[in-house]
C-alpha positions in Angstrom: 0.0 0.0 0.0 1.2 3.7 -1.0 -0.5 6.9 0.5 -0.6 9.7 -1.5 -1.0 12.2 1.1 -2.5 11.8 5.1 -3.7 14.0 7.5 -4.6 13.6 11.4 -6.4 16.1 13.3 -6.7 15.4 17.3 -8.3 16.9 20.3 -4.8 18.0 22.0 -6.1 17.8 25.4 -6.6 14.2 24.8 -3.2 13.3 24.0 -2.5 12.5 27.6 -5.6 10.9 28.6 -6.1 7.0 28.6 -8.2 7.6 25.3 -6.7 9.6 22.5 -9.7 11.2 20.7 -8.8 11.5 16.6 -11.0 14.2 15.0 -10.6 13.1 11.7 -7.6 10.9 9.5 -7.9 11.4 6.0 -5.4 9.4 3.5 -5.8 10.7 -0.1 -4.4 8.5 -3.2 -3.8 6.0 -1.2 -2.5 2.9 -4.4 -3.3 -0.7 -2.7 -1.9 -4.1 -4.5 -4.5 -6.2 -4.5 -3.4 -10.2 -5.7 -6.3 -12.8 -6.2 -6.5 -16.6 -7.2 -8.7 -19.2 -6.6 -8.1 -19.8 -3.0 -8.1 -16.1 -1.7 -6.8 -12.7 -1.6 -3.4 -10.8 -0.5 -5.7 -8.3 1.9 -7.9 -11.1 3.5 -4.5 -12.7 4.3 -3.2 -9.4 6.1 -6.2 -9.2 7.9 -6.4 -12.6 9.1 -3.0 -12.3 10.4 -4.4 -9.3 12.5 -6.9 -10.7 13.8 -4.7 -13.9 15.0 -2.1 -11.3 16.5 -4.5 -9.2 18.2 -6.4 -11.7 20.1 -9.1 -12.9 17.1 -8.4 -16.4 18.4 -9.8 -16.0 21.3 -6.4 -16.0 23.5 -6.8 -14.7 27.4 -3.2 -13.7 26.8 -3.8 -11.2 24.0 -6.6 -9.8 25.5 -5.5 -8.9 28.9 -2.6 -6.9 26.9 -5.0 -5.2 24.6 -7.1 -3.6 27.9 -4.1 -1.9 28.9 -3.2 -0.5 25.6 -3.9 3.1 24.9 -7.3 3.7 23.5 -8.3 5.7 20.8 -11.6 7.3 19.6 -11.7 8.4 15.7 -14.4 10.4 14.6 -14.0 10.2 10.9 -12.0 8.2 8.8 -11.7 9.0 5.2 -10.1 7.2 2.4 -10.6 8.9 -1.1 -9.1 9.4 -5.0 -7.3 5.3 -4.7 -6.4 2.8 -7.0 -6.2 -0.7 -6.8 -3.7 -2.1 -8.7 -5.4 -5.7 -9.1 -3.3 -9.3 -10.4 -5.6 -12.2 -11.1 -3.0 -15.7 -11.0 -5.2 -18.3 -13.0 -4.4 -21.6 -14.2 -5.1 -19.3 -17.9 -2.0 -17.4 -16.7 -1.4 -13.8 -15.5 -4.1 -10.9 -15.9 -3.5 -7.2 -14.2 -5.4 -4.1 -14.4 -6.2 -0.9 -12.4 -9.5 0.1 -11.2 -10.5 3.2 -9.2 -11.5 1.7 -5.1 -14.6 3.7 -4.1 -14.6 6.2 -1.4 -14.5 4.6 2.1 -15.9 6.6 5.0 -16.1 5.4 9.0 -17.4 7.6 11.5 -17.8 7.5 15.3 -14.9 4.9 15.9 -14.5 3.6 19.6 -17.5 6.6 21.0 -18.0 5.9 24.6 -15.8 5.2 27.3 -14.2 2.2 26.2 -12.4 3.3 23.3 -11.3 1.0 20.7 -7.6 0.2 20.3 -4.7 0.6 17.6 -5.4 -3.5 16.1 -9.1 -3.2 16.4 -9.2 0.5 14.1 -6.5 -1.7 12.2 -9.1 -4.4 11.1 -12.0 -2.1 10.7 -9.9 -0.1 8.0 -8.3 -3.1 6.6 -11.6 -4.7 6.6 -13.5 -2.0 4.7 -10.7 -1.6 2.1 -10.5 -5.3 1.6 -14.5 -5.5 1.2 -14.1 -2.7 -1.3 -11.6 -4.2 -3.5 -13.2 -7.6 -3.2 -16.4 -5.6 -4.9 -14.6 -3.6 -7.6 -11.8 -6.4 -8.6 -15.1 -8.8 -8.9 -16.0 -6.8 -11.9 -13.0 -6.4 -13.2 -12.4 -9.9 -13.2 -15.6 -10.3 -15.1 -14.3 -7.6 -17.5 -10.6 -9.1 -18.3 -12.4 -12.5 -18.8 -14.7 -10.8 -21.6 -11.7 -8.9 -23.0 -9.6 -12.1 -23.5 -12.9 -13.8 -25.1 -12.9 -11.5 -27.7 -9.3 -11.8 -28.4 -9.9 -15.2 -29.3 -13.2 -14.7 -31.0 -12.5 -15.2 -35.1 -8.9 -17.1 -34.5 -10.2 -20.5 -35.6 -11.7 -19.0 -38.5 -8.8 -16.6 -39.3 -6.2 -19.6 -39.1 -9.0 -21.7 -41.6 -8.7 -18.9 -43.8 -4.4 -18.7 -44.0 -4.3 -22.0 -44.5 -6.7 -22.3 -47.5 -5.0 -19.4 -49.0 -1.1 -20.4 -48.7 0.1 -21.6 -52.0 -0.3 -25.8 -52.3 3.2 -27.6 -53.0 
């Protein structure tokens, strides 16, 4: 992932409180890789590994850790202007291309008391951009696989053609 710009705006009097309140974070042109076969997805992966490290498993361990980390409370989160730079790896081989992601807005992050910490804003984000490009990369699949069909449309009668025009020995 690539940012184009970012920008944080906090309440200051929060900084050293137990919850950090984030006004708004706002990532412009932000250029994601997003790799796809059969079996799954580059960003799913990231995100399960998140989840495992964070305490999605269910460990007591994790958990107890993540109620004494800092809490943070983000008002809005904007992502807006991205790319996706999408690879398809298919047993028909190799297909790319580069489709626009759609805005992605989140408001009232971890209101209340509570909070929510750095991992958990980690996976909502991650999980909204991965949703995103799950939608937008679906078409484009559809799209690359009615591009290459027309590629070979006419070949088999083109070839037929050649071959009953080349001079006969």
């Amino acid at each position: 992932m690539q940012v184009g710009t970012a920008s944080l705006t906090l309440q200051p009097s929060s900084i050293l409180s137990d919850k950090v309140v984030i006004k708004s974070i706002n990532l412009q042109a932000p250029e994601i890789t997003f790799e796809t076969d059969l079996k799954g997805n580059n960003l799913s992966k990231l995100l399960s590994n998140v989840q495992e490290t964070t305490g999605g498993g269910g460990s007591s361990t994790v958990q107890t850790n993540s109620k004494a980390a800092r809490k943070l409370q983000v008002d809005d989160f904007l992502i807006s202007g991205g790319k996706i730079h999408l690879t398809l790896n298919s047993p028909l081989g190799i297909q790319s291309a580069t489709v626009p992601l759609p805005e992605i807005h989140l408001t009232s992050l971890g209101q209340g008391p509570d909070g929510i910490t750095v991992a958990e804003l980690t996976k909502v984000v991650l999980g909204a951009i991965e949703k995103e490009a799950v939608q937008v990369s679906t078409t484009a699949i559809a799209n690359l696989g009615k591009d290459a069909s027309g590629l070979t449309k006419g070949l088999g009668s083109n070839a037929t053609g050649a071959v009953d025009k080349s001079p006969r020995a």
